[in-house]
N, C-alpha and C positions, 0 to 999 in steps of 0.2 A: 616859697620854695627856693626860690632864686638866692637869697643872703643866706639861707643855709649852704650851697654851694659855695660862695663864698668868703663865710665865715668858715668856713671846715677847710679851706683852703690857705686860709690866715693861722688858722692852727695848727696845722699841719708844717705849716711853714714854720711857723714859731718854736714849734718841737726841732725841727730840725737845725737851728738855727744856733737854738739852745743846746742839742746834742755834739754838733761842732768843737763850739766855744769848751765842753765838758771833756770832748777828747783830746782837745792840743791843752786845757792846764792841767791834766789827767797823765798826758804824756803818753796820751795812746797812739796819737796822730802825731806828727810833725806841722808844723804851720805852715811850712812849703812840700806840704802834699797834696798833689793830685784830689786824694780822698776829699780833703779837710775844705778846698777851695769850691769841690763838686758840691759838697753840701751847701755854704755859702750862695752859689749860684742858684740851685735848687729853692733853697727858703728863702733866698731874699728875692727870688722871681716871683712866689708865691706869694711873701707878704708885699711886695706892691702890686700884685693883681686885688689883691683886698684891698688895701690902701689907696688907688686909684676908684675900685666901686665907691669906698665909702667918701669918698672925695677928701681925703685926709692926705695933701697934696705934699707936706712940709715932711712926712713919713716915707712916702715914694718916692720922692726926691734921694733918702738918704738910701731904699732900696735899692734904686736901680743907679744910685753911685755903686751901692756895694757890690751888687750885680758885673757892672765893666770893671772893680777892680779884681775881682775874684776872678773873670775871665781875663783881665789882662795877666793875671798873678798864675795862671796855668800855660799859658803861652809863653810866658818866661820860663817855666817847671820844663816845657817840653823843650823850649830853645837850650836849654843847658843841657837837658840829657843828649838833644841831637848833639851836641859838639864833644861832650864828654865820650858819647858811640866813634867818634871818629875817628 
């Protein structure tokens, strides 16, 4: 029961991931939105919590890269709007 948790979890990510990627060359999102970065953070949390159970170690590494830079890529998004407010 445990890898279905998961693996449902890895897929879930992966939809997400994939949904991202379809909105910014879709041109639904922008690449520096808020939205586009959330999702990023979101599935690529997801697919290295799977990727760490399965010990697939060389895959989480590139998650939870992508993970700090999607957070660091929102904290730039919000730094600009706070100076742009000012």
């Amino acid at each position: 029961m445990e890898i279905v948790l998961f693996d449902s979890l890895g897929w879930i990510g992966a939809i997400l991931l994939l949904l991202a990627y379809a909105l910014v060359s879709f041109k639904k999102v922008a690449a520096d939105s808020q939205t586009y970065q959330w999702l990023n953070v979101m599935a690529s949390v997801l697919l290295a919590i799977n990727t760490l159970y399965h010990q697939a170690y060389p895959s989480s590494f590139v998650n939870i890269t992508w993970t700090f830079i999607a957070i660091f890529a929102i904290w730039t998004i919000r730094r600009k709007y706070a100076k742009s407010a000012d």
